[in-house]
C-alpha positions, -999 to +999 in steps of 0.1 A: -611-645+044-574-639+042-559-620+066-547-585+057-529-558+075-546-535+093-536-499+102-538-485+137-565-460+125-582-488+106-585-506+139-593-474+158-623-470+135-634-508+139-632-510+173-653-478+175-681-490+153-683-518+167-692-500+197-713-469+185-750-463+198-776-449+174-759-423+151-788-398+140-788-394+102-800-365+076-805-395+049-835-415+047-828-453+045-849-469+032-851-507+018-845-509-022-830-473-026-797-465-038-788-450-004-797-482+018-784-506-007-750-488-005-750-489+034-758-522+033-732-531+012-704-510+029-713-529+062-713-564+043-676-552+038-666-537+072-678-566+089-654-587+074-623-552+082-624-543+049-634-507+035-646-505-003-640-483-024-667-469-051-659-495-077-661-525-051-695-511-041-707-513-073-686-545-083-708-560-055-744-545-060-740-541-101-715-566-115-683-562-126-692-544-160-708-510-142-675-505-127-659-494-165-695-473-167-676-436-157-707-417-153-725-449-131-694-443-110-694-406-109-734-412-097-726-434-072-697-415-057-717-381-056-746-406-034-719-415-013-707-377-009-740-371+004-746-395+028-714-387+044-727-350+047-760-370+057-736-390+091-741-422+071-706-430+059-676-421+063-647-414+034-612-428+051-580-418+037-564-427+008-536-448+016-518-436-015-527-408-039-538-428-071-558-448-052-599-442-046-615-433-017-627-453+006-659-458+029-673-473+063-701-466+085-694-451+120-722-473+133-745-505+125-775-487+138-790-453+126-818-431+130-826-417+095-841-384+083-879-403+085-866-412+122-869-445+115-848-469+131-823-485+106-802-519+120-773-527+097-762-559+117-772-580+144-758-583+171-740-616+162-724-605+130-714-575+156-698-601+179-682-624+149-666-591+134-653-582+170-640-618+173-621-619+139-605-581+145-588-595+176-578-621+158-560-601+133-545-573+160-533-606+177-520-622+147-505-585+132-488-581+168-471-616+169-455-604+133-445-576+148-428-590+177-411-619+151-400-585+132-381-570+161-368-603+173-353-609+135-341-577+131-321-577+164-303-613+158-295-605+123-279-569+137-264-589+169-248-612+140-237-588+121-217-567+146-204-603+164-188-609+126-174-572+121-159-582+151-143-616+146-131-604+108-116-570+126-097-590+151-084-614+116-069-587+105-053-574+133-013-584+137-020-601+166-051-624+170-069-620+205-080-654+213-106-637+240-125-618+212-122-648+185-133-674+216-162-652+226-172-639+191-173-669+172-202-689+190-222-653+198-219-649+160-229-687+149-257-685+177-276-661+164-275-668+131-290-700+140-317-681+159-320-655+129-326-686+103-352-705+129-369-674+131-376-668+098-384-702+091-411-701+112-431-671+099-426-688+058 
């Protein structure tokens, strides 16, 4: 799988999914129906961090060609509506306002409306997902770190270079600020171009 970002809140939910007890739901769940098959499917996604929207639900269960099918999609969205009223799913936030909504479960285990126990994932997948989420906070927070480190040496070698072209074109050329500029200046741009060559 390649390695997206991941938002704080995206984490946040993750994490506590990953972690939930039984979540009692109004839905009943049960194998072969529309409603299970859709849970199923938007845990198949969440365990690899990613939330679906409508049209890769249906991509995945249906094949590509139901997702031009506008009244398909307008069925399967208004199942989804109701088993988010139902405490099966959830619809996240749009990232940005053209986009479609997305879903996840708040847990991988459920009681439905039949109170009959649903299990969405073992407890290995559980683990696995767990494993590869820390793998991509890790990995997210080593880019992060590499951001602020590149952004202070390039602003570090852009002030030492104001410097050295402000004392140029002064009358008098203060060997103390050319002597102590220079090499700070050359240093970090050295540092700045290492830097990024190591996250290409």
């Amino acid at each position: 799988m390649s390695q997206r970002r991941l938002s704080p809140s995206e984490v946040k939910f993750l994490e506590e999914a990953s972690k939930a007890e039984c979540v009692n739901g109004s839905i009943r769940l049960r194998e072969g129906e529309y409603q299970f098959n859709l849970v199923k499917a938007i845990t198949a996604f969440e365990l690899e961090l990613t939330f679906p929207d409508v049209k890769d639900l249906i991509r995945k269960l249906w094949g590509e060609e139901k997702t031009s099918d506008l009244q398909f999609v307008r069925k399967v969205q208004t199942i989804l509506k109701k088993m988010e009223k139902g405490n099966i799913v959830r619809i996240l936030p749009k990232k940005n306002p053209w986009q479609l909504q997305r879903y996840a479960v708040p847990s991988f285990k459920f009681q439905d409306s039949d109170k009959s126990l649903v299990t969405l994932a073992t407890d290995q997948q559980i683990k696995q997902m767990k494993d590869l989420l820390h793998s991509v906070v890790t990995h997210q927070e080593k880019g992060n770190r590499g951001n602020i480190k590149a952004f202070t040496l390039a602003f570090i070698a852009v002030v030492s270079y104001a410097v050295l072209l402000a004392a140029l074109l002064q009358p008098t050329i203060n060997p103390i600020v050319f002597v102590s500029g220079l090499p700070i200046s050359i240093l970090c741009s050295l540092m700045l171009g290492k830097a990024l060559g190591q996250r290409r």
